[in-house]
C-alpha positions in Angstrom: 102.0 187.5 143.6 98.6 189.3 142.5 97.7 192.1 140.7 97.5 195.4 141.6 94.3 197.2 143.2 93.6 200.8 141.7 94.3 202.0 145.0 97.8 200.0 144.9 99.2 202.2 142.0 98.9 205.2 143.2 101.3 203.9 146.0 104.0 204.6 143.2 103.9 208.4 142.5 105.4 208.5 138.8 101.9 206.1 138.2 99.8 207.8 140.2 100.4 211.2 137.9 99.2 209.4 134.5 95.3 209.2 133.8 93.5 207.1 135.0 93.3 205.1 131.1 96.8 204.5 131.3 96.9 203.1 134.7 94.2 200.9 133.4 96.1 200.2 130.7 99.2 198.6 132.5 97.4 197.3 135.3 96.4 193.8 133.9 100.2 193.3 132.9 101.3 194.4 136.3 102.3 192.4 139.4 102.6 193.1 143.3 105.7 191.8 144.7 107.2 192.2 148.4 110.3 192.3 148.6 113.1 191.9 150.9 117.0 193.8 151.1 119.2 193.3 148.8 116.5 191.3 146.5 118.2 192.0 142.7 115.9 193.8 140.5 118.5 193.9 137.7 121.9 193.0 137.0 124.7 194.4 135.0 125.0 193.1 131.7 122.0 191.2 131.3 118.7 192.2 129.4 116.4 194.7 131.0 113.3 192.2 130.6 111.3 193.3 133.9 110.1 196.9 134.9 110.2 197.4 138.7 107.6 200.6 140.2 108.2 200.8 144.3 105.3 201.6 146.6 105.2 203.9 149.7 108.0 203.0 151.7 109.7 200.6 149.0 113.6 201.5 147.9 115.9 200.5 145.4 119.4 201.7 144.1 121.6 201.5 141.2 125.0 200.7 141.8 127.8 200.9 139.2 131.4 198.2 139.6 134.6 199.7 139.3 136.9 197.4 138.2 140.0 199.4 139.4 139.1 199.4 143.0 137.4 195.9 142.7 133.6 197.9 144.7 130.7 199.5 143.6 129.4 202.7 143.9 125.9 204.0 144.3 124.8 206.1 141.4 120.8 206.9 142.1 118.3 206.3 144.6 114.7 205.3 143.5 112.2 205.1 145.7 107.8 205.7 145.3 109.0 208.8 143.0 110.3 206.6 140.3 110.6 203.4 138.5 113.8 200.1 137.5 114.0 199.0 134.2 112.8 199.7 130.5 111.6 202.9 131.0 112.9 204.8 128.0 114.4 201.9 126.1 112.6 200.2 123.3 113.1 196.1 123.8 115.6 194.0 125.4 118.9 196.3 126.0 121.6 195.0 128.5 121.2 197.0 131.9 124.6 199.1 132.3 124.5 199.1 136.3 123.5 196.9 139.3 119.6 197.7 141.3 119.5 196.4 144.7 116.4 196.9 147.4 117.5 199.2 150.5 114.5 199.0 152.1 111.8 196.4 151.7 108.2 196.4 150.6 105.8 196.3 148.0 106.8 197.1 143.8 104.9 196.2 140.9 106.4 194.6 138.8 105.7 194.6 134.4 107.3 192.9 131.5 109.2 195.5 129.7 107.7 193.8 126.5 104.2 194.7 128.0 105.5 198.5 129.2 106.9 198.7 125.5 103.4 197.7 124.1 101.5 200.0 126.2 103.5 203.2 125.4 103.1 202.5 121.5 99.2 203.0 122.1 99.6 205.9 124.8 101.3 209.1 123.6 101.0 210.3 127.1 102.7 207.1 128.6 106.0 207.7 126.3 105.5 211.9 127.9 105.3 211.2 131.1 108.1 208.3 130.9 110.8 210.6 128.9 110.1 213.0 131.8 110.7 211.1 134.4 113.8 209.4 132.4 115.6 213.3 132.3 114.7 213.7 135.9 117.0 210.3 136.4 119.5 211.3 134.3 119.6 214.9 136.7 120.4 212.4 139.6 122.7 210.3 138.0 124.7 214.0 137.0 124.2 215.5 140.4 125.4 212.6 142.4 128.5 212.4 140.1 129.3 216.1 140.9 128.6 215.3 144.7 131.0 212.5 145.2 133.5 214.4 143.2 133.1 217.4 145.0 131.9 216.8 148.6 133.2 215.3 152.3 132.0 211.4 153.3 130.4 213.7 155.8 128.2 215.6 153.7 127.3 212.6 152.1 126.4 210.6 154.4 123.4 213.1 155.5 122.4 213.3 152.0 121.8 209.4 151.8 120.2 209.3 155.0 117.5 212.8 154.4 117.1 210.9 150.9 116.3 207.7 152.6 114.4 209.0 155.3 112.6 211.1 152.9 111.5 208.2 150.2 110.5 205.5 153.2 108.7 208.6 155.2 110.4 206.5 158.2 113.1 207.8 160.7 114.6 204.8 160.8 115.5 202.4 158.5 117.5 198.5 158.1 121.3 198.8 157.0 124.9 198.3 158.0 127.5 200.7 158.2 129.2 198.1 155.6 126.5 198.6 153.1 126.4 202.4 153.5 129.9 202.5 153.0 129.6 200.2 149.7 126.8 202.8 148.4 128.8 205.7 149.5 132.2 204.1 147.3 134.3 204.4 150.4 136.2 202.5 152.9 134.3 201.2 156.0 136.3 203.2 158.1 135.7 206.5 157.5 131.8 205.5 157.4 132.1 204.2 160.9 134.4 207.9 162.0 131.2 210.0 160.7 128.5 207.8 162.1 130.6 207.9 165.3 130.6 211.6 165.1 126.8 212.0 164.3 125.9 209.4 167.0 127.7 211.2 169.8 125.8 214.9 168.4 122.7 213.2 168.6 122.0 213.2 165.0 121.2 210.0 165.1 121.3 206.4 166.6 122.4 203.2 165.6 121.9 199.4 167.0 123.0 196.6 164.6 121.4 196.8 161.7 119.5 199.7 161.5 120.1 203.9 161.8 117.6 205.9 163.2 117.6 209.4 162.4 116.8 211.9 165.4 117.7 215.3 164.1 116.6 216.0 160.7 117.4 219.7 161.1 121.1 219.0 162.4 121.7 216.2 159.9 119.9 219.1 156.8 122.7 221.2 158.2 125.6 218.7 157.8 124.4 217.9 154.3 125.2 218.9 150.6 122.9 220.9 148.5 122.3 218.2 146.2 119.6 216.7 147.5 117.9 220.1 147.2 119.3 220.6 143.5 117.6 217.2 142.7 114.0 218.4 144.0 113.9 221.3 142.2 114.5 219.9 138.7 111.7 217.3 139.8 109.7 219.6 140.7 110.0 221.7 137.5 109.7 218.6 135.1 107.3 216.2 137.2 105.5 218.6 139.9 104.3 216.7 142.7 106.1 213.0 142.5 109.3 213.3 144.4 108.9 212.7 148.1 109.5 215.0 151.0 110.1 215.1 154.5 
């Protein structure tokens, strides 16, 4: 673990949009971490002590447990566009939901105490922080609509543009067993749609890892949620949210 270079931070695009002060300002609290799948960043229940920023290719995701069906379901996606942790809440508040690494690399990591500190001297921190909080909170809706309201199918090509679209890589580590967990749905019906986009060509699999080869096709088979999510990032934090 070290800390950050200048040029490191702007690896995370909600950093990269403050001034440079306030990137100074954090940066001696701040440390860079690799890390690996399924590495916790938080867990349900427990006090939100540690801010997580990912970097580049970097991904994490929040998963909420439903007690009923004894699985969780995936509830956000955060990749170099966003940040894990004490964002918007002042001091130690339980975390209501589950963040897991989908694809590894490099976060910073800061002490929520330390985020806290720096946002009492920064009006602009505590701006640019409650913008990016409502531009989670428009995920969190929008993917609540979208598994209410749309096929595994459709889905499945949202997770994978998102994916795609946050790493910047065609092709990315996971198991059809951990797509279906994200997804909230039985392995079965993951494996019948990958089945179906493998034999179109939309993509390709090999243990372990998807690779997407049509983006166009796989656009085509998606939702419009993904698009519905851009635009509102766009309007409140113009620039930060990654595309293809």
């Amino acid at each position: 673990m070290t800390a950050p270079t200048p040029q490191q931070l702007l690896g995370n695009g909600l950093l990269s949009i403050l001034k440079e002060d306030d990137r100074k300002r954090l940066a001696p609290h701040m440390m860079v971490m690799d890390l690996e799948v399924k590495d916790v960043l938080q867990k349900a229940g427990e006090d939100v002590v540690q801010t997580w920023f990912p970097c580049d290719g970097a991904l994490a995701s929040f998963c909420v447990w439903v007690e009923e069906t004894g699985s969780s379901v995936e509830v956000a996606l955060v990749g170099r566009e966003g940040a894990i942790g004490g964002i918007v809440s002042n001091g130690r508040l339980p975390a209501f939901a589950t963040s897991e690494v989908r694809a590894a690399g490099r976060f910073l990591r800061i002490r929520t105490s330390a985020l806290e500190a720096a946002k009492l001297e920064s009006l602009a921190l505590r701006h640019w922080f409650a913008r990016y909080s409502d531009c989670m909170l428009a995920q969190v809706f929008q993917t609540s609509a979208c598994n209410a309201s749309h096929t595994i199918s459709q889905r499945t090509a949202k997770w994978l543009l998102a994916a795609m679209a946050r790493t910047g890589e065609t092709e990315f580590r996971m198991t059809q067993d951990q797509l279906a967990e994200m997804l909230g749905v039985g392995r079965t019906f993951v494996t019948r749609v990958v089945r179906q986009f493998r034999d179109q060509g939309v993509i390709e699999t090999r243990r372990g890892v998807f690779r997407v080869n049509d983006a166009a096709a796989l656009r085509e088979k998606s939702c419009s949620c993904t698009a519905a999510i851009e635009e509102h990032f766009d309007a409140v934090l113009h620039g930060i949210y990654p595309v293809e």
